[in-house]
PyMOL commands that place a pseudoatom at each C-alpha (Angstrom):
pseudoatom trace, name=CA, resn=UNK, resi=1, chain=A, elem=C, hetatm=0, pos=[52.713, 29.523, 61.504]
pseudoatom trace, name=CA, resn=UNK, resi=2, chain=A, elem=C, hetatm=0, pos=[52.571, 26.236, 63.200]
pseudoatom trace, name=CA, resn=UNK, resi=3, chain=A, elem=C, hetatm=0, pos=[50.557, 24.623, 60.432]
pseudoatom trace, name=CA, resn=UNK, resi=4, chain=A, elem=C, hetatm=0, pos=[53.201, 26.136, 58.212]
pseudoatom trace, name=CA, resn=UNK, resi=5, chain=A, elem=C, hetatm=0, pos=[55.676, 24.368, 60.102]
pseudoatom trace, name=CA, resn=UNK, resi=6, chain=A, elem=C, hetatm=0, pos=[53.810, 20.773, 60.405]
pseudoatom trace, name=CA, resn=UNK, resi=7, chain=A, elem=C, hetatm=0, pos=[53.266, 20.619, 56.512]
pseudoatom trace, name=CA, resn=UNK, resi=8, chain=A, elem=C, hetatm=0, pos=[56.710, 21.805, 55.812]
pseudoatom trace, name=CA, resn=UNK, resi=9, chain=A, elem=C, hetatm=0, pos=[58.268, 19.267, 57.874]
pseudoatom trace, name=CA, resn=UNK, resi=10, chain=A, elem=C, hetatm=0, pos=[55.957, 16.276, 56.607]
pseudoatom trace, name=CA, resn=UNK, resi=11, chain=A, elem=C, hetatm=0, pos=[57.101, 17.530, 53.230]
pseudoatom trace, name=CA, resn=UNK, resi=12, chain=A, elem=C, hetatm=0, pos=[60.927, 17.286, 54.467]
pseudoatom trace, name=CA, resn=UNK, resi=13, chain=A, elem=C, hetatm=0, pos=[59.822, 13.837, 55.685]
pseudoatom trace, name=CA, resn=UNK, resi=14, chain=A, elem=C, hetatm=0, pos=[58.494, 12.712, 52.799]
pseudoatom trace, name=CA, resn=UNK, resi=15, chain=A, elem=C, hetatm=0, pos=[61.460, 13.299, 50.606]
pseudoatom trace, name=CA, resn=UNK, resi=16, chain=A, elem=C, hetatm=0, pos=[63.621, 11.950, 53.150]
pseudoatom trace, name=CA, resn=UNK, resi=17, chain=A, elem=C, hetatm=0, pos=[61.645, 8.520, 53.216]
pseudoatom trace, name=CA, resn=UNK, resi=18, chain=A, elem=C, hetatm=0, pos=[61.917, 8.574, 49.263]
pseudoatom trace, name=CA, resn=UNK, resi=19, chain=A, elem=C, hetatm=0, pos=[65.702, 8.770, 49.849]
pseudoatom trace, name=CA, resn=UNK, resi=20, chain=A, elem=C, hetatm=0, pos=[66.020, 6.094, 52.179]
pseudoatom trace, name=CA, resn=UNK, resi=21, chain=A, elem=C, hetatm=0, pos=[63.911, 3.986, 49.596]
pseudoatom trace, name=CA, resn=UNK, resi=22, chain=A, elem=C, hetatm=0, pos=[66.262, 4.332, 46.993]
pseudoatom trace, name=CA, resn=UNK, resi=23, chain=A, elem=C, hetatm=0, pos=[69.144, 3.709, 48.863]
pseudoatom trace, name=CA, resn=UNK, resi=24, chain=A, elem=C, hetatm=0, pos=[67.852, 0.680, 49.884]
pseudoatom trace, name=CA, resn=UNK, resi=25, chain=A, elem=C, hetatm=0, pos=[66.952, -0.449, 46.509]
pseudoatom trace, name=CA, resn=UNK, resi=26, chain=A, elem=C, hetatm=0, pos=[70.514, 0.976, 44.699]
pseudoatom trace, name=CA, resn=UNK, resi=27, chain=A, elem=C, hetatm=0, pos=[73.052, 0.580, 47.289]
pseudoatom trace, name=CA, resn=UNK, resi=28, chain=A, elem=C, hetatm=0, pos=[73.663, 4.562, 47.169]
pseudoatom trace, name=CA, resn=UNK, resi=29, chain=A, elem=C, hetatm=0, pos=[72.889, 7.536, 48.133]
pseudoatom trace, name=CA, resn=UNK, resi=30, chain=A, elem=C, hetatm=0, pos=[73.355, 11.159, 48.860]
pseudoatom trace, name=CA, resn=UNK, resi=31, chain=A, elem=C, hetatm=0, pos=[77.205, 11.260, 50.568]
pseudoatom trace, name=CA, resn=UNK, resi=32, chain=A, elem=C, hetatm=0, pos=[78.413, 13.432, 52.802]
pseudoatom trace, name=CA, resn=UNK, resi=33, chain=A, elem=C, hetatm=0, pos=[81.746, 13.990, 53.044]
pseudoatom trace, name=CA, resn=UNK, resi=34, chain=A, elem=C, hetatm=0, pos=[82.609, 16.648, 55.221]
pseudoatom trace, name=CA, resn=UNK, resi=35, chain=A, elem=C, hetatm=0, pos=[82.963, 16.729, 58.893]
pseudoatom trace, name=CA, resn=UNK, resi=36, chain=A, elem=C, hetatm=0, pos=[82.235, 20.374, 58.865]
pseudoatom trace, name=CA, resn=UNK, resi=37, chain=A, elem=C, hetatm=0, pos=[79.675, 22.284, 58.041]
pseudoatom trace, name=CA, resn=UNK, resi=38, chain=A, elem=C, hetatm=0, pos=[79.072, 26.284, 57.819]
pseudoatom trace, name=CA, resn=UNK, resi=39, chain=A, elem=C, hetatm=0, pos=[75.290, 27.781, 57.401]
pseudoatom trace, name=CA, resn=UNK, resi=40, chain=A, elem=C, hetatm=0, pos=[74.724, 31.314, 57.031]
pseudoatom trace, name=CA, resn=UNK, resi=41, chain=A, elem=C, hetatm=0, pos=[70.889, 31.656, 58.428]
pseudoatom trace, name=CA, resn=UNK, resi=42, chain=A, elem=C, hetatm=0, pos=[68.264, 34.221, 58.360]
pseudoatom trace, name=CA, resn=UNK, resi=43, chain=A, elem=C, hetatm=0, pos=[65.155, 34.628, 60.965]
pseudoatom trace, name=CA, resn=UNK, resi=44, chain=A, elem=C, hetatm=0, pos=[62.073, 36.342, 62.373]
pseudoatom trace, name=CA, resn=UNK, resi=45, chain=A, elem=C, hetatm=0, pos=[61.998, 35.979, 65.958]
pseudoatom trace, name=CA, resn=UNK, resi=46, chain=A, elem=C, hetatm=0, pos=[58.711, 35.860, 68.111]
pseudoatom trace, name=CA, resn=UNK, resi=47, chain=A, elem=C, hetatm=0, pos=[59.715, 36.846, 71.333]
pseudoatom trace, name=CA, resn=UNK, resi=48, chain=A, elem=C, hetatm=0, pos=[57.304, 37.719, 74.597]
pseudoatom trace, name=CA, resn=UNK, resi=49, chain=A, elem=C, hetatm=0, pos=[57.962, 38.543, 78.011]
pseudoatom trace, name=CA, resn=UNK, resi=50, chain=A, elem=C, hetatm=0, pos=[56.779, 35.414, 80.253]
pseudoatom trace, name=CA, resn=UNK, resi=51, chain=A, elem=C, hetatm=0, pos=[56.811, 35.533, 84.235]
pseudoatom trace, name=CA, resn=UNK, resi=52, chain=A, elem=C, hetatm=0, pos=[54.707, 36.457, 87.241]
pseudoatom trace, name=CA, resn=UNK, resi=53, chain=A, elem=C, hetatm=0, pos=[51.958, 39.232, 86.638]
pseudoatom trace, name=CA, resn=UNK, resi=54, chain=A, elem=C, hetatm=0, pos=[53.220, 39.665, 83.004]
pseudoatom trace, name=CA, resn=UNK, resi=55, chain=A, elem=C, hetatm=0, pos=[50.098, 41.735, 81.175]
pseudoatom trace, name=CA, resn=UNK, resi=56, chain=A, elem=C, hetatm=0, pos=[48.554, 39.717, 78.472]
pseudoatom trace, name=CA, resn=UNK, resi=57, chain=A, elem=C, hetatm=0, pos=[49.066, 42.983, 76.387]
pseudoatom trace, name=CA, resn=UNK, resi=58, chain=A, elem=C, hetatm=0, pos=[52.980, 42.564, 75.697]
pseudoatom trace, name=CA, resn=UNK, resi=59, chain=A, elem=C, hetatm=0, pos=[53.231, 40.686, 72.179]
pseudoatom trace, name=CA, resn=UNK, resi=60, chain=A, elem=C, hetatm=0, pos=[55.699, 40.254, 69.702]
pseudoatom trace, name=CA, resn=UNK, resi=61, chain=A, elem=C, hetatm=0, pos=[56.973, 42.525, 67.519]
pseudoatom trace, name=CA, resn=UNK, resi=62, chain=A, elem=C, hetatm=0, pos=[59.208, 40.992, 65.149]
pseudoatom trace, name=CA, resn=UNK, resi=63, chain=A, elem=C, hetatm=0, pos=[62.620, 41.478, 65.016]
pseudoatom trace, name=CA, resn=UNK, resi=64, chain=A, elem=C, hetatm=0, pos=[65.441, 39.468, 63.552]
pseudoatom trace, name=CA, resn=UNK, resi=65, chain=A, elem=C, hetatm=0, pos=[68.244, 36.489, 63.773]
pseudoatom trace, name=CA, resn=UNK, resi=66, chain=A, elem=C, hetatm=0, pos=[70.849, 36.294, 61.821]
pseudoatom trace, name=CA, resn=UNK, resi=67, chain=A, elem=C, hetatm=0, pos=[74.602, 34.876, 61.510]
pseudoatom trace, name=CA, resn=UNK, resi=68, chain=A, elem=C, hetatm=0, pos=[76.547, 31.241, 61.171]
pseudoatom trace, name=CA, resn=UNK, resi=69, chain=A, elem=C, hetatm=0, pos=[76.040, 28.252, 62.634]
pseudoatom trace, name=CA, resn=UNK, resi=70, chain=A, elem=C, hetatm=0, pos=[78.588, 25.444, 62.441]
pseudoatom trace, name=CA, resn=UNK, resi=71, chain=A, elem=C, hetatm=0, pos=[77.956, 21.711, 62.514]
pseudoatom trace, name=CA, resn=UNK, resi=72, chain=A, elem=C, hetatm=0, pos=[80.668, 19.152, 63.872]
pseudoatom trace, name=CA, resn=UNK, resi=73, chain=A, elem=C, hetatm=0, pos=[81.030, 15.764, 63.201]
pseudoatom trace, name=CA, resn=UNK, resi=74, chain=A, elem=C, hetatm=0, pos=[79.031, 13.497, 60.322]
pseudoatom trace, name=CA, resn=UNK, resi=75, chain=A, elem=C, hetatm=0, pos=[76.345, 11.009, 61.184]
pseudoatom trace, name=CA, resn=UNK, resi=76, chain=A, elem=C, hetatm=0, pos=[73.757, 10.847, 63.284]
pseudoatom trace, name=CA, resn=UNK, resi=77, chain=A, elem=C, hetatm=0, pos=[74.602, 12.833, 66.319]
pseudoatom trace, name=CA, resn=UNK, resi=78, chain=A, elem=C, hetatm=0, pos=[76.628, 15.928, 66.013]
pseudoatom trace, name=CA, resn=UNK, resi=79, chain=A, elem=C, hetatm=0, pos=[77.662, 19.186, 67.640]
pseudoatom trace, name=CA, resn=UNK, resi=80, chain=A, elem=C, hetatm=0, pos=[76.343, 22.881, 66.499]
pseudoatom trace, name=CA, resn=UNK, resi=81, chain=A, elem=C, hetatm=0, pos=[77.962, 26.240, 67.569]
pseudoatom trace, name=CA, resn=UNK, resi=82, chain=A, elem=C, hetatm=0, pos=[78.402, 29.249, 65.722]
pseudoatom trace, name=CA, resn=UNK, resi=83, chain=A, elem=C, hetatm=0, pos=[77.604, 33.102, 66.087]
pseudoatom trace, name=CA, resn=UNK, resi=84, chain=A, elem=C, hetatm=0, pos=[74.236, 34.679, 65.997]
pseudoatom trace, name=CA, resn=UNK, resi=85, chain=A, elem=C, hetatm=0, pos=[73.057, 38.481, 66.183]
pseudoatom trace, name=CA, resn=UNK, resi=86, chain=A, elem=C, hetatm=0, pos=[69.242, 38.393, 67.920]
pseudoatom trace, name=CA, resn=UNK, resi=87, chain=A, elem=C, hetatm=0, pos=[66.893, 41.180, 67.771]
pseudoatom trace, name=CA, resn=UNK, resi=88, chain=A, elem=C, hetatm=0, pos=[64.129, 41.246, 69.588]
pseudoatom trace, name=CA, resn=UNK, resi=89, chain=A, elem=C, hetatm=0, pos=[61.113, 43.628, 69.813]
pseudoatom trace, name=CA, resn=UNK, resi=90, chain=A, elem=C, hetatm=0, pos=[58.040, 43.229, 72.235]
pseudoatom trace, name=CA, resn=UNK, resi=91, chain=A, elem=C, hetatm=0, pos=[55.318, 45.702, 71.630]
pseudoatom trace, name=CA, resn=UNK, resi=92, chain=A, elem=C, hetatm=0, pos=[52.310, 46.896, 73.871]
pseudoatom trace, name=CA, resn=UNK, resi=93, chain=A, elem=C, hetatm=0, pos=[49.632, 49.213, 72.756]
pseudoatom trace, name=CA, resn=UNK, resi=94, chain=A, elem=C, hetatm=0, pos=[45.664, 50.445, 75.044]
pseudoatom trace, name=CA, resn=UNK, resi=95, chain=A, elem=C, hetatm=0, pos=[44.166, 53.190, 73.355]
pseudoatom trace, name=CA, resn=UNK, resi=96, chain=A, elem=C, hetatm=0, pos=[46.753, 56.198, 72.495]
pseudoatom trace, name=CA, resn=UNK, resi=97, chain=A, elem=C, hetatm=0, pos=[49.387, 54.851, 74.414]
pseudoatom trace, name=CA, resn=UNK, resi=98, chain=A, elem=C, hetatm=0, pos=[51.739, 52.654, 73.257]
pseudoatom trace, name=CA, resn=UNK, resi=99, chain=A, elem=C, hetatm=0, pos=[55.065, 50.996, 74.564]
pseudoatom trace, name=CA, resn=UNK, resi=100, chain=A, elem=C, hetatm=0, pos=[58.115, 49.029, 73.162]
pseudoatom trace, name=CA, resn=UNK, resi=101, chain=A, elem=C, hetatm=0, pos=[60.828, 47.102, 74.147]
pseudoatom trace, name=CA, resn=UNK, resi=102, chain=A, elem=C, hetatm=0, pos=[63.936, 46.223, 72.260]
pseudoatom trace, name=CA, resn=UNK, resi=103, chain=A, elem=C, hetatm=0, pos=[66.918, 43.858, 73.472]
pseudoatom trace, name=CA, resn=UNK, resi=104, chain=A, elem=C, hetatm=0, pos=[69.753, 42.848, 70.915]
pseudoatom trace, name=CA, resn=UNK, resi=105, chain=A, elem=C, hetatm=0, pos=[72.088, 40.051, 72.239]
pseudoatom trace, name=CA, resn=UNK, resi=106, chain=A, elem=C, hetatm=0, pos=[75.543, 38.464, 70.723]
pseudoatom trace, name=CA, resn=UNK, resi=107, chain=A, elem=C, hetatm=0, pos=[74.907, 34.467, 70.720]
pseudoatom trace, name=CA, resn=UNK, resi=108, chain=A, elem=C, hetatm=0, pos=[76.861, 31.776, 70.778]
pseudoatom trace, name=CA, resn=UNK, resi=109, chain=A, elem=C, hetatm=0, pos=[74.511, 28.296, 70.504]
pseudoatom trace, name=CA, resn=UNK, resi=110, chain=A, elem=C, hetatm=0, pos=[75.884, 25.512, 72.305]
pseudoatom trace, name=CA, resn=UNK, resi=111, chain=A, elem=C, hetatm=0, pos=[73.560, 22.560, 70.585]
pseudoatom trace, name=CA, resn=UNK, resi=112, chain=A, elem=C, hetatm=0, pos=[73.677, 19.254, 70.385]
pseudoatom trace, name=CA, resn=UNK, resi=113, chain=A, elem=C, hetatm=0, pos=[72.014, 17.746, 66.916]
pseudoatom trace, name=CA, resn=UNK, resi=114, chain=A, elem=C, hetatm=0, pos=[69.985, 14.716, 65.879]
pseudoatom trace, name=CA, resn=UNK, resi=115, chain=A, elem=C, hetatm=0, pos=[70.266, 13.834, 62.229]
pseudoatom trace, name=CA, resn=UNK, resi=116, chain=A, elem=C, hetatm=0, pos=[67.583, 11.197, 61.880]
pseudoatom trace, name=CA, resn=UNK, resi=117, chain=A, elem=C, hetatm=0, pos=[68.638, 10.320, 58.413]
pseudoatom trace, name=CA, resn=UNK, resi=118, chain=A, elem=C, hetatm=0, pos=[72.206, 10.083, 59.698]
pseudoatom trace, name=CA, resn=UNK, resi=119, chain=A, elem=C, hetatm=0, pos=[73.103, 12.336, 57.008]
pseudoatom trace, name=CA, resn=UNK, resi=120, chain=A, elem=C, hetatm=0, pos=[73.286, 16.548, 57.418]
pseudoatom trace, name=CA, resn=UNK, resi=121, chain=A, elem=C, hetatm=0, pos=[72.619, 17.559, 53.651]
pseudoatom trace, name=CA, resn=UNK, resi=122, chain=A, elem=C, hetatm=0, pos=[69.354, 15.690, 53.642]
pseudoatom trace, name=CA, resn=UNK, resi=123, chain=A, elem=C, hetatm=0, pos=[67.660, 14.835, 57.085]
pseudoatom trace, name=CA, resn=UNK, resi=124, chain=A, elem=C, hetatm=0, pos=[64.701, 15.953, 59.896]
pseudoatom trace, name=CA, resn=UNK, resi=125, chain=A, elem=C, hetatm=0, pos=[66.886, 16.716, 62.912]
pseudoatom trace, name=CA, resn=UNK, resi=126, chain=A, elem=C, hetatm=0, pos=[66.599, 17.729, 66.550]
pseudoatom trace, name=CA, resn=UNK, resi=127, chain=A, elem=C, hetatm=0, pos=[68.605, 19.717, 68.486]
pseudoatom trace, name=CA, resn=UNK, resi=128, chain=A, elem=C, hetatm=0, pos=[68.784, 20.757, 72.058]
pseudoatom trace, name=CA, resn=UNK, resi=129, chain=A, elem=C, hetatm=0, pos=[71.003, 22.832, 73.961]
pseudoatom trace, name=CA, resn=UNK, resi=130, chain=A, elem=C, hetatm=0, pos=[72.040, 26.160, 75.691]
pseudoatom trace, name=CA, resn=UNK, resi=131, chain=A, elem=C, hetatm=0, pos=[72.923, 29.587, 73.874]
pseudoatom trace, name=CA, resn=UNK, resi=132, chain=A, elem=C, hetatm=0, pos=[74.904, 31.945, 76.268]
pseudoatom trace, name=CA, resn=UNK, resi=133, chain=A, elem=C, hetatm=0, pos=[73.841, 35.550, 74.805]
pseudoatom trace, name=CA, resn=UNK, resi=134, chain=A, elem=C, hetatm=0, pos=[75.507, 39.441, 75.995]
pseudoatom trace, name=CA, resn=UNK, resi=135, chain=A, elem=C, hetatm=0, pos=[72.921, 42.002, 75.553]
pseudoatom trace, name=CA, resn=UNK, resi=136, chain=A, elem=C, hetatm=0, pos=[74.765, 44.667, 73.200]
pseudoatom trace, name=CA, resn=UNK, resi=137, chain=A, elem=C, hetatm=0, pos=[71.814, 46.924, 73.146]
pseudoatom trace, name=CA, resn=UNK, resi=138, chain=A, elem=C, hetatm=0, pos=[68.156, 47.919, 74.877]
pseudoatom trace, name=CA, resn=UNK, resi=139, chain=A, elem=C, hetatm=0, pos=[66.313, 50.650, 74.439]
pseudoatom trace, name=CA, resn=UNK, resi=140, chain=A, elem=C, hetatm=0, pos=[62.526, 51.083, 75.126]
pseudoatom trace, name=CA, resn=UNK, resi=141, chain=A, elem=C, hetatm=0, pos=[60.149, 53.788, 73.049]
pseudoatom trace, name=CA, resn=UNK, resi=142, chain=A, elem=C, hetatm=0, pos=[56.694, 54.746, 74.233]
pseudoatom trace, name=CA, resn=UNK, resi=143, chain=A, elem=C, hetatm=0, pos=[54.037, 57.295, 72.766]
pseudoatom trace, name=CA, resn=UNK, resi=144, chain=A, elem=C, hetatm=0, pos=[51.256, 58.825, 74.271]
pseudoatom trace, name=CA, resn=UNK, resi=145, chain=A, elem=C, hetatm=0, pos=[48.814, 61.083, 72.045]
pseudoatom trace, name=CA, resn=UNK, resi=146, chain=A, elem=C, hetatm=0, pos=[51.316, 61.539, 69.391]
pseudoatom trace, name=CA, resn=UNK, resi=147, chain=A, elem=C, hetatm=0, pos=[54.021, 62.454, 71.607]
pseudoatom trace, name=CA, resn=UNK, resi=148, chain=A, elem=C, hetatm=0, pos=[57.238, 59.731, 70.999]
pseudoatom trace, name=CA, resn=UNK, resi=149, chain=A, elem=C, hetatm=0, pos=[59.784, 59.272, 73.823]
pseudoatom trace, name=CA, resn=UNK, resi=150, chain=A, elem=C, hetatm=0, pos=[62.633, 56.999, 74.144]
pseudoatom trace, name=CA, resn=UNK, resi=151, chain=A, elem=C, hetatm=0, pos=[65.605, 56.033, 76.231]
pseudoatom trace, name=CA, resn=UNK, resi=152, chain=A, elem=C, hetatm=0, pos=[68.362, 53.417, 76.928]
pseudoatom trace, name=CA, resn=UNK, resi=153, chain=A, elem=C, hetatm=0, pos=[70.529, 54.065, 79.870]
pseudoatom trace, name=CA, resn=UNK, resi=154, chain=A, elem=C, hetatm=0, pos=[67.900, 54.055, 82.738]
pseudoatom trace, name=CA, resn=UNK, resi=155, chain=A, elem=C, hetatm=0, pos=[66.912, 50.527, 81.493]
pseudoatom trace, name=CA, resn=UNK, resi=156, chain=A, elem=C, hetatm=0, pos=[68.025, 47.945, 84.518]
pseudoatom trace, name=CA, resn=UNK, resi=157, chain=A, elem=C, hetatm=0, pos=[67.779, 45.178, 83.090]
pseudoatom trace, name=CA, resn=UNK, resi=158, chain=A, elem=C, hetatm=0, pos=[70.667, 42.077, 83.204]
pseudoatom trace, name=CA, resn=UNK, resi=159, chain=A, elem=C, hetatm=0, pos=[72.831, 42.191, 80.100]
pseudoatom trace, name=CA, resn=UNK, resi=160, chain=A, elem=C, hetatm=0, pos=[73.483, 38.638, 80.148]
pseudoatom trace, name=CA, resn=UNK, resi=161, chain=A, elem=C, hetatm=0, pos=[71.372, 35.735, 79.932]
pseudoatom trace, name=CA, resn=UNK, resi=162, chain=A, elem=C, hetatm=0, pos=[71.881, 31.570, 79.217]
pseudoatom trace, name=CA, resn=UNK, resi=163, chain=A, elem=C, hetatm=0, pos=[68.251, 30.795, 76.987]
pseudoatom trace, name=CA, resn=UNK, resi=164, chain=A, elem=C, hetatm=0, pos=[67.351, 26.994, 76.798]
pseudoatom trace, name=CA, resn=UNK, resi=165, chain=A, elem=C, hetatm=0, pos=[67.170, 25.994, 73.299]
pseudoatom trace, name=CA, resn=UNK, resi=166, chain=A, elem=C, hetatm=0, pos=[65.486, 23.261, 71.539]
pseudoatom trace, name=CA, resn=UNK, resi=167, chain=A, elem=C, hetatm=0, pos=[64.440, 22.685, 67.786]
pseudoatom trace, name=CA, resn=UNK, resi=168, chain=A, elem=C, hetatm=0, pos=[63.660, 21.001, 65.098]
pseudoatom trace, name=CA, resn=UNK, resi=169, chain=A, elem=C, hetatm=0, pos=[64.039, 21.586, 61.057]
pseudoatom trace, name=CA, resn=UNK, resi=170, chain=A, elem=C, hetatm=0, pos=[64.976, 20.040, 57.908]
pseudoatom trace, name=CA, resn=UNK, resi=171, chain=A, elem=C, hetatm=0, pos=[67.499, 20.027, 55.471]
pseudoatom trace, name=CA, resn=UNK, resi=172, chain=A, elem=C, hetatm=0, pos=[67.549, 19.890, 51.302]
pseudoatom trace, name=CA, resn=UNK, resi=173, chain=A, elem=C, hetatm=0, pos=[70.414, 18.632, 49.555]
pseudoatom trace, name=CA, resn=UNK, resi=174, chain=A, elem=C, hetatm=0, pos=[70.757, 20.825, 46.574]
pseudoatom trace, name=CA, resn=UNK, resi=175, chain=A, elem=C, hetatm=0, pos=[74.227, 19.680, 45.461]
pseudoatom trace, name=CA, resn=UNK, resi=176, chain=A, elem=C, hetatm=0, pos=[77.280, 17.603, 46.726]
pseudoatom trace, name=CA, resn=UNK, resi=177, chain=A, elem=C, hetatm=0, pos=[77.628, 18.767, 50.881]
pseudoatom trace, name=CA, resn=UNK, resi=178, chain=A, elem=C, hetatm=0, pos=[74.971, 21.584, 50.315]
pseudoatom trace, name=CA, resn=UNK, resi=179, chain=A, elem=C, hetatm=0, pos=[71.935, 21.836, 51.710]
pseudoatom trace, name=CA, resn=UNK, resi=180, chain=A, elem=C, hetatm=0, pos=[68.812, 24.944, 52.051]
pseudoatom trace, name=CA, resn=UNK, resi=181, chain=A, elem=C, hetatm=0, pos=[67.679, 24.109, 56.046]
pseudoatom trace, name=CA, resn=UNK, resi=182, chain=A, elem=C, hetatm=0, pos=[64.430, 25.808, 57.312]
pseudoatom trace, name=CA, resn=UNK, resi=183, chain=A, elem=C, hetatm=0, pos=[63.883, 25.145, 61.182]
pseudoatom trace, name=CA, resn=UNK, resi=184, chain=A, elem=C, hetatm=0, pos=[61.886, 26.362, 64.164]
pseudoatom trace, name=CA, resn=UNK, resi=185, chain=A, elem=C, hetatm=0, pos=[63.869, 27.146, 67.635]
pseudoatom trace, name=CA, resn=UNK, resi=186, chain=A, elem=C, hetatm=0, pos=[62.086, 27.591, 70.675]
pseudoatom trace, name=CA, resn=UNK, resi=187, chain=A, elem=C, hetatm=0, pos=[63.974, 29.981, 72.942]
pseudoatom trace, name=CA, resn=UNK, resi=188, chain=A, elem=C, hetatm=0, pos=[63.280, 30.017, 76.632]
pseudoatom trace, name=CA, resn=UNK, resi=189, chain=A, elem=C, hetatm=0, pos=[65.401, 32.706, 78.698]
pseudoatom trace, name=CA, resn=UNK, resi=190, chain=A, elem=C, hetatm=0, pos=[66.738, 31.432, 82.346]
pseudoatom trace, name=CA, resn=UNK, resi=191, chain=A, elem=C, hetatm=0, pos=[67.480, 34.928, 83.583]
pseudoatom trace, name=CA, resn=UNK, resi=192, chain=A, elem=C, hetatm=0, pos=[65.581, 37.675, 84.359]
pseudoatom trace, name=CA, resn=UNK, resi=193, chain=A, elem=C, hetatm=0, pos=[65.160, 41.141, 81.983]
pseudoatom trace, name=CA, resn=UNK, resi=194, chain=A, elem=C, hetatm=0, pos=[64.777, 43.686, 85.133]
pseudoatom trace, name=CA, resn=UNK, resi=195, chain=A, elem=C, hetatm=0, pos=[67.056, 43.661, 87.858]
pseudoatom trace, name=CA, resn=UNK, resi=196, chain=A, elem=C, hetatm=0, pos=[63.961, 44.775, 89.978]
pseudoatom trace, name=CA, resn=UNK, resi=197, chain=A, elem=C, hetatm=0, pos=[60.881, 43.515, 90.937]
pseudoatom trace, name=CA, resn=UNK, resi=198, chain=A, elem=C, hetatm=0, pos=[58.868, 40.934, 88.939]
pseudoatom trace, name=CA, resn=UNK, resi=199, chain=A, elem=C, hetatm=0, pos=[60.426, 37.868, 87.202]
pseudoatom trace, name=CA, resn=UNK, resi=200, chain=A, elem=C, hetatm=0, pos=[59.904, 38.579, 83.816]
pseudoatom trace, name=CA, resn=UNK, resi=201, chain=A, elem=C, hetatm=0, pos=[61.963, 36.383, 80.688]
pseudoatom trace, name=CA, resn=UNK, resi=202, chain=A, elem=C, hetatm=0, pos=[62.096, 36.086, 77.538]
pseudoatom trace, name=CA, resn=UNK, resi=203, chain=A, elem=C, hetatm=0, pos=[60.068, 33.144, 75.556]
pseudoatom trace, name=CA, resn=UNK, resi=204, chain=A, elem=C, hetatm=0, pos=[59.669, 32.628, 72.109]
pseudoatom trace, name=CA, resn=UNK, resi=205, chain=A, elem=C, hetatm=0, pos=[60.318, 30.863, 69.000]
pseudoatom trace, name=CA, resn=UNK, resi=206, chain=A, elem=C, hetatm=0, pos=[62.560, 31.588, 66.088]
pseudoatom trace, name=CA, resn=UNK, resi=207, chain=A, elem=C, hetatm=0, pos=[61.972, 30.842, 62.314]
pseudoatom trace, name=CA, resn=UNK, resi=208, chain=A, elem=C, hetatm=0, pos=[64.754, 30.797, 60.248]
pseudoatom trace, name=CA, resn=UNK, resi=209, chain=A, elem=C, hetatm=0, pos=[66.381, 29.508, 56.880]
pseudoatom trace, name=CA, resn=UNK, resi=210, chain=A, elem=C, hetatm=0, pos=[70.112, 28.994, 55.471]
pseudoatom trace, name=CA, resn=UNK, resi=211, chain=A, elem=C, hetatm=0, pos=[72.257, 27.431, 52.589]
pseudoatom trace, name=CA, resn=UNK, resi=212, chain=A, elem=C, hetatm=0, pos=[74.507, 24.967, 54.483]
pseudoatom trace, name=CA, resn=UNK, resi=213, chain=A, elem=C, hetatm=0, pos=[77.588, 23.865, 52.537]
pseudoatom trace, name=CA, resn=UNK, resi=214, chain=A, elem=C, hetatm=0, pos=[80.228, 21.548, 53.839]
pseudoatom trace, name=CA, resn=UNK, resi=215, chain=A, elem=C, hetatm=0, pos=[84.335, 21.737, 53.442]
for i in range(1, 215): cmd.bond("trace and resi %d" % i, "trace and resi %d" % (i + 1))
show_as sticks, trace
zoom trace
């Protein structure tokens, strides 16, 4: 997936230094006009639990990210917020038994954005910021021989945590203020899951797409 990443984003580069080329020769280029931008976005999140004495046998187990982000601002620097649903699964399995956590949080991402092109529709940004997320469910299912077992209310785990977010992506222009964006977030929780003992987080990365279109 990383290599997937790297060759997507040279790509992304690549076209982006063709732009700049020609609008150095021509005098023009891609415009965009708007100040706002709206990007309905897709994404498969690979989330672990990270911490003291965390057992190398928790892994990812998928999940998804989905919503609307919203960019502020034109030019090289701009602001990102929006609304995002997260879904995270982290799986365990030795032998016959096998254990699973799921934690669903309401996001709002609180980013700061680095157009390097200086221009949204077509660009490699950065971003960096914080995403204050309410866990609106948890639930954790284990099986042992055959036998499944779940439950949610006996979790105690904090429903609220502040992640540290930082990314980076790319963005197409397919039309006038349109743009398909592909980017890769790294999530890093702050809080603790359990309430208890152990300092467990959750630490991951997110893949995800969109069609952004300005107005």
């Amino acid at each position: 997936m990383r290599k997937m990443l790297i060759v997507l984003l040279s790509l992304l580069a690549y076209q982006a230094g063709a732009q700049t080329a020609e609008t150095r020769a021509s005098g023009s280029g891609i415009q965009n006009d708007s100040t706002i931008q709206l990007a309905p976005v897709l994404g498969i999140p690979f989330m672990m639990f990270k911490g003291d004495e965390v057992s190398s046998q928790w892994k990812s187990a998928g999940g998804l990210s989905t919503g609307a982000l919203v960019e502020i601002g034109s030019g090289y620097v701009t602001f990102q917020t929006g609304l995002l649903y997260n879904a995270y699964s982290i799986r365990a399995e030795e032998g016959s038994e096998k254990a699973q956590f799921d934690f669903h949080y309401l996001a709002v991402p609180l980013l700061g954005k680095v157009n390097f092109l200086g221009n949204a529709n077509r660009t490699v940004y950065a971003k960096l910021g914080i995403m204050p997320s309410q866990l609106t469910y948890k639930n954790y299912r284990y099986e042992i021989g055959g036998i499944k077992s779940s439950y949610n209310n006996d979790l105690n785990v904090n429903n609220f945590d502040m992640p540290i977010v930082a990314g980076l992506g790319g963005a197409i222009n397919v039309g006038s203020n349109k743009a398909i964006i592909v980017e890769s977030t790294y999530v890093r929780g702050t809080q603790k899951i359990n309430k208890g003992e152990g300092n467990y987080r959750l630490d991951g990365i997110v893949v995800s797409g969109g069609f952004s279109f300005g107005f």
